[in-house]
C-alpha positions in Angstrom: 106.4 110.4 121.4 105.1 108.6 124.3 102.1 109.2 125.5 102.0 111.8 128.6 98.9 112.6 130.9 97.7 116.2 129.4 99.1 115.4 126.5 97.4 114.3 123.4 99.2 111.4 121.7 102.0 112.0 118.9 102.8 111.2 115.8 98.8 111.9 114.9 97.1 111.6 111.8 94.4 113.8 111.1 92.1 113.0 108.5 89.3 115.7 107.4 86.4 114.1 106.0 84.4 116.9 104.3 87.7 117.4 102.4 87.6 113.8 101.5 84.2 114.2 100.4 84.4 117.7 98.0 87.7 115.7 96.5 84.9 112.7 95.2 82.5 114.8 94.4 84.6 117.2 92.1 85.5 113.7 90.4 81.8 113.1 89.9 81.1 116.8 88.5 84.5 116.9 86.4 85.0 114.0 84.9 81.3 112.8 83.8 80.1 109.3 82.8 83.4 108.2 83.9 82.5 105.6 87.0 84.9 106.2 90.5 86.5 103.4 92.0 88.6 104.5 95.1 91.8 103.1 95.3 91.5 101.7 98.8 95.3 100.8 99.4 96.4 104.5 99.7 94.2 105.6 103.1 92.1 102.2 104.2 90.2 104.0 107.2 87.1 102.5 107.8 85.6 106.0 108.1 87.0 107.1 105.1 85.8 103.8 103.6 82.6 104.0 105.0 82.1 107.8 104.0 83.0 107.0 100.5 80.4 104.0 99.8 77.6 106.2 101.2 78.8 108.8 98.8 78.1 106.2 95.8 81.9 105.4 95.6 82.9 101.9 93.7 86.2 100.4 94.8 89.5 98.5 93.6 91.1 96.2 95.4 95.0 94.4 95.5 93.7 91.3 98.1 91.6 89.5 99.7 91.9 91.3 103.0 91.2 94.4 101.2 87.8 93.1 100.0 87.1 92.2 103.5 87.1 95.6 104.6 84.9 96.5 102.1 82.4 93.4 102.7 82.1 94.6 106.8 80.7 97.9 105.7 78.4 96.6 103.2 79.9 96.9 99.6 78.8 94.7 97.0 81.6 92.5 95.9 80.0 92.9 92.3 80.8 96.4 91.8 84.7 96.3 93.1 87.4 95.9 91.0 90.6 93.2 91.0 93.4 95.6 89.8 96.6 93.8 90.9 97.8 92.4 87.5 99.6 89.8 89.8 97.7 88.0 92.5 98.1 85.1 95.2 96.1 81.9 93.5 93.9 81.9 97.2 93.3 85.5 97.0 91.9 84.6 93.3 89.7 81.9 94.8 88.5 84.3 98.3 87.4 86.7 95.9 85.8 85.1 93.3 83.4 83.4 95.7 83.1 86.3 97.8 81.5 88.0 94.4 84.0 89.9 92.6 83.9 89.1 88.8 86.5 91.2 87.3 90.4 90.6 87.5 93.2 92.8 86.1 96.3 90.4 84.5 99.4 91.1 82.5 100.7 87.4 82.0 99.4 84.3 80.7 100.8 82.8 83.8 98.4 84.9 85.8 95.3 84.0 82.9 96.1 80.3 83.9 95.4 80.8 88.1 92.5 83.1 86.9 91.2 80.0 84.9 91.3 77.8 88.0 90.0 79.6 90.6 87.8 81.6 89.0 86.5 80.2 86.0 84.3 82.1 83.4 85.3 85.8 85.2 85.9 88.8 83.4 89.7 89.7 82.6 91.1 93.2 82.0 94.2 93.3 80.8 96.9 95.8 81.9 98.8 97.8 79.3 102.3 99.5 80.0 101.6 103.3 79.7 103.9 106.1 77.9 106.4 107.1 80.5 106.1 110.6 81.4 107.8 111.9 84.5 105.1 111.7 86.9 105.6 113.2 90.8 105.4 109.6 92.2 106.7 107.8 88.9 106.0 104.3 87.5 108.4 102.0 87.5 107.1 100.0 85.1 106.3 96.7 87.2 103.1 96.1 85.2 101.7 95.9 81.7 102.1 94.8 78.2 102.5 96.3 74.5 99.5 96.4 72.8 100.4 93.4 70.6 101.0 91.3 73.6 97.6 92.8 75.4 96.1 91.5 71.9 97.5 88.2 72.3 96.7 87.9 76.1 92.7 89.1 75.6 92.6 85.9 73.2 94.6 83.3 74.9 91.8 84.3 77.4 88.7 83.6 75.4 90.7 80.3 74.5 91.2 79.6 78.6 86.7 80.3 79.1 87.6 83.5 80.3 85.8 86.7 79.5 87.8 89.2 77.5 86.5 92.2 79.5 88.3 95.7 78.9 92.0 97.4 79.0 93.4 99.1 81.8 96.9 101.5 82.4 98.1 103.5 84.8 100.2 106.9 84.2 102.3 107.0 87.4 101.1 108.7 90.9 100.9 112.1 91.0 100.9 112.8 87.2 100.6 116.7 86.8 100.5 116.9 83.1 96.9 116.2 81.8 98.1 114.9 78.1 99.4 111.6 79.6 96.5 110.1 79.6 96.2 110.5 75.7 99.0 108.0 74.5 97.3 104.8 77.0 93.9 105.5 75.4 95.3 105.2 71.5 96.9 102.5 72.8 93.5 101.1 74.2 91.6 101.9 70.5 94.6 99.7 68.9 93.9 96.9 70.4 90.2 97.4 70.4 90.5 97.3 67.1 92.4 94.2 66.9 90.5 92.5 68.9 86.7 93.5 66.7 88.6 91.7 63.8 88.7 88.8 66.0 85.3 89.3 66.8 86.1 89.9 70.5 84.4 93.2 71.7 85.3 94.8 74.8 83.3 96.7 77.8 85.5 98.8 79.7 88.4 101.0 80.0 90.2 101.5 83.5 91.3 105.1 83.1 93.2 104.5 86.1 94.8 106.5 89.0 97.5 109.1 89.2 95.3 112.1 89.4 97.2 114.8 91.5 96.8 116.5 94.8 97.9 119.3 95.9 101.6 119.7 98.3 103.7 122.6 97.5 103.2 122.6 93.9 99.3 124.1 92.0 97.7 121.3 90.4 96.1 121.6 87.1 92.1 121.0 87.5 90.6 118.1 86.9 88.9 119.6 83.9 91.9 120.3 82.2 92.1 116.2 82.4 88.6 115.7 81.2 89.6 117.8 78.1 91.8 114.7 77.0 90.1 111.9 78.7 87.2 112.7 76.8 88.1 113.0 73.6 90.3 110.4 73.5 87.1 108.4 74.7 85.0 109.7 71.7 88.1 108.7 69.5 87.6 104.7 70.5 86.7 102.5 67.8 82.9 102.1 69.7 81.8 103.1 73.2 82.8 101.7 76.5 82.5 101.8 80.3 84.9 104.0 81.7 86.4 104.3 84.7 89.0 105.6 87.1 90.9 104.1 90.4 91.8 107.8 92.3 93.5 107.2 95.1 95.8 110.1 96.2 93.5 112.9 94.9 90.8 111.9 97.1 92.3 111.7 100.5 95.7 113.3 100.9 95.0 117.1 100.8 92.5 115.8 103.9 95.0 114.9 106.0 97.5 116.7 108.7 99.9 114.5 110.3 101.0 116.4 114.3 104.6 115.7 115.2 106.6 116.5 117.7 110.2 117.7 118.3 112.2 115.3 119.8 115.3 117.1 119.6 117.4 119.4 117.6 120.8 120.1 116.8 123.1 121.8 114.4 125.8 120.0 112.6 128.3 121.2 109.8 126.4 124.2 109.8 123.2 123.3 109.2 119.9 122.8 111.6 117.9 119.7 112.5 114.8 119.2 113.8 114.1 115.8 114.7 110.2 114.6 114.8 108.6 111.2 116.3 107.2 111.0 112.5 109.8 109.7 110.0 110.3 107.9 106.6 109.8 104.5 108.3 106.6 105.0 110.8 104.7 107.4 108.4 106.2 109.1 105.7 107.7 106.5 103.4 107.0 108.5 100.0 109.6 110.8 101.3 112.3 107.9 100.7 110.4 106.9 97.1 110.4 110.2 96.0 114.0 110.8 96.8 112.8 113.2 99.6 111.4 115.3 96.3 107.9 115.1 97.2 107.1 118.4 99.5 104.7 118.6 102.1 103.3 122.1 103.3 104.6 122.4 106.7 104.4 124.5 109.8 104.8 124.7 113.5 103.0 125.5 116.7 105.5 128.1 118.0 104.5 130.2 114.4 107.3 132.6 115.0 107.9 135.7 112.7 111.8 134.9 112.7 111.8 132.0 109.9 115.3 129.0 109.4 116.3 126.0 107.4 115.9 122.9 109.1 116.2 119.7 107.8 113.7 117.6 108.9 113.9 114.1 110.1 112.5 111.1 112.0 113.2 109.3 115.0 115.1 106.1 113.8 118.9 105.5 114.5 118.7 105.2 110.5 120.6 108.1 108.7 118.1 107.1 105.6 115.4 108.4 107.6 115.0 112.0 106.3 111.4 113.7 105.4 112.8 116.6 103.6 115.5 119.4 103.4 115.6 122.8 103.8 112.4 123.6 105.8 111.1 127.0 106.6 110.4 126.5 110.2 110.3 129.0 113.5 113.5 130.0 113.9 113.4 129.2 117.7 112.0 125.6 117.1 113.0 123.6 120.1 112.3 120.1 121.9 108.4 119.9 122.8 106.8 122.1 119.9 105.1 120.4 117.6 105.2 120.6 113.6 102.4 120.1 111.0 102.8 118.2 107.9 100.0 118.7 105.6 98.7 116.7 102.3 99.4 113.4 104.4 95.8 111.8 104.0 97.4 109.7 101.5 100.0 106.3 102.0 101.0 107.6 105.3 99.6 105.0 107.7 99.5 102.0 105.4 103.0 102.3 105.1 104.1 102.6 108.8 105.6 100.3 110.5 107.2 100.1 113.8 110.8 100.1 113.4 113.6 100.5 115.6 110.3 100.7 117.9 109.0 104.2 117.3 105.1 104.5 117.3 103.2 104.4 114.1 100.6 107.3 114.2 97.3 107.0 115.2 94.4 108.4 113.6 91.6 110.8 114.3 88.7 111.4 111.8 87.3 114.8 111.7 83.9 116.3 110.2 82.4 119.9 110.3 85.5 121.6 111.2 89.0 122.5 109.6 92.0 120.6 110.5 93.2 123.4 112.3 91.0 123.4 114.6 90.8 119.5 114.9 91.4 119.2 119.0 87.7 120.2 118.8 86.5 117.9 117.1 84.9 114.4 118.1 87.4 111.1 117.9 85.8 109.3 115.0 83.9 105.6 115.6 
């Protein structure tokens, strides 16, 4: 919504950093020995960044840009992560000098740019994980069986490269804590096959897909060490581990303020249209097939409770958050409605389509979101 005098702007993303801070630490007390490297492409503010390095955080990147956000508030090029398994060759080169030493592939087409602009680096090769239905699922862009992650680790070594570890990824949002147990046999095959080659790796990338919390209880992350770990203990010799969460630290942090642009009631059933949608906020809502459910509620807060279906701003009829809301019955242009568990992919996705403002954002410590209008505008 435009901005009015008295007003405080809308769409607004509110982003509570002590949350984002007890959601690193219970990775640090949970999953033990097992190194954290945020997955920076999900919520990129630089106070979230900059809380997160002072917290001891590691990081993974997808580009060069990424890595210079990191390099502005002081993060050592040597400890971050190059996870895309596909990258621009001058990316390669930007980060290479910049520091970074180890690059995720999946191709030998990607082993050959690796080779040229960043000879001698450590490679990590990316295996395809067991599909399991995951909340945000895979779709399998990435990765390799474990013969071809075999034959890729030594094509390597023949290239001067260094074969470095194994990497998969379950799919975002993965609430079932044995899914993690197929990818690491997988990872002792081929560490196996590799010994006989006399190649010996140093790492496993455990990956992200840890889940937060929306509508739906989340198993705790204990219940995931309680496979992680053994199937660590079951790998032909020990290994670096670590893990690239990205969702599970920053979305239960966040609350995104819309407001009602207008509603109406058509073949029976109520709208609510917001100034937040699927294209200036909430794209997951589209990749999800408008299954992935945000807590919501409203500033009216009335006892009288209806179904709305909620929706953004666009002209686009695609651009739909979810259905069948619980909202004040008496919703109506002006009030404004809370979407919760938004910390994560929510900004980074935005754009500015047919026009419509993408939200700004408002960093928050020592109070709860609720009571955020309190609290002091971040930087």
């Amino acid at each position: 919504m435009d901005h009015l005098d008295g007003f405080p702007p809308s769409p607004e993303l509110v982003i509570d950093l002590d949350r984002v801070a007890r959601a690193y630490r219970a990775f640090a007390d949970n999953l033990p020995s097992v190194n954290v490297h945020y997955a920076m492409k999900c919520n990129p503010h630089p106070e979230v960044l900059a809380l997160l390095h002072a917290l001891g955080s590691r990081f993974e990147i997808a580009s060069a840009a990424e890595l210079d956000a990191l390099l502005a508030i002081g993060v050592d090029p040597a400890e971050v992560l190059s996870s895309n398994p596909v990258k621009p060759l001058a990316h390669i080169a930007r980060q290479h000098a910049a520091g970074v030493w180890r690059f995720a592939f999946d191709s030998e087409d990607e082993l050959d740019k690796i080779a040229a602009a960043a000879p001698g680096a450590a490679v990590i090769v990316r295996l395809a994980a067991h599909q399991i239905r995951s909340g945000v699922p895979s779709e399998g862009k990435f990765g390799v069986d474990p013969d071809s992650a075999v034959a890729l680790m030594l094509a390597a070594r023949e290239r001067g490269l260094r074969p470095y570890g194994a990497a998969f990824h379950v799919g975002s949002q993965m609430l079932l804590a044995h899914a993690w147990r197929a990818p690491l046999r997988a990872v002792g095959y081929v560490m196996s096959k590799l010994a006989a080659e006399d190649v010996f790796l140093h790492m496993v990338n455990l990956g992200g897909g840890f889940p937060a919390r929306y509508v739906v209880k989340t198993p705790p992350l204990a219940e995931y060490w309680a496979t992680i770990g053994p199937g660590l203990a079951q790998l032909p010799y020990p290994v670096d581990a670590v893990c690239e969460p990205g969702r599970a630290i920053v979305a239960e942090a966040g609350r995104l303020r819309a407001t009602v642009i207008g509603t109406a009631v058509r073949g029976g059933r109520r709208w609510a249209h917001l100034d937040v949608g699927a294209f200036n906020g909430l794209m997951e809502s589209l990749e999800t097939a408008n299954q992935l459910r945000f807590p919501v509620s409203d500033s009216r807060g009335g006892a009288t409770r209806d179904r709305f279906h909620l929706t953004g701003p666009t002209c686009d009829s695609q651009d739909t958050i979810m259905f069948d809301v619980e909202l004040s019955a008496d919703l109506r242009t002006g009030d404004e409605v809370y979407l919760d568990g938004t910390g994560a992919y929510t900004t980074v996705y935005a754009s500015r389509f047919n026009g419509f403002d993408v939200p700004s954002v408002r960093c928050v410590t020592g109070v709860a979101i609720e009571t955020s209008d309190d609290a002091a505008y971040c930087g």
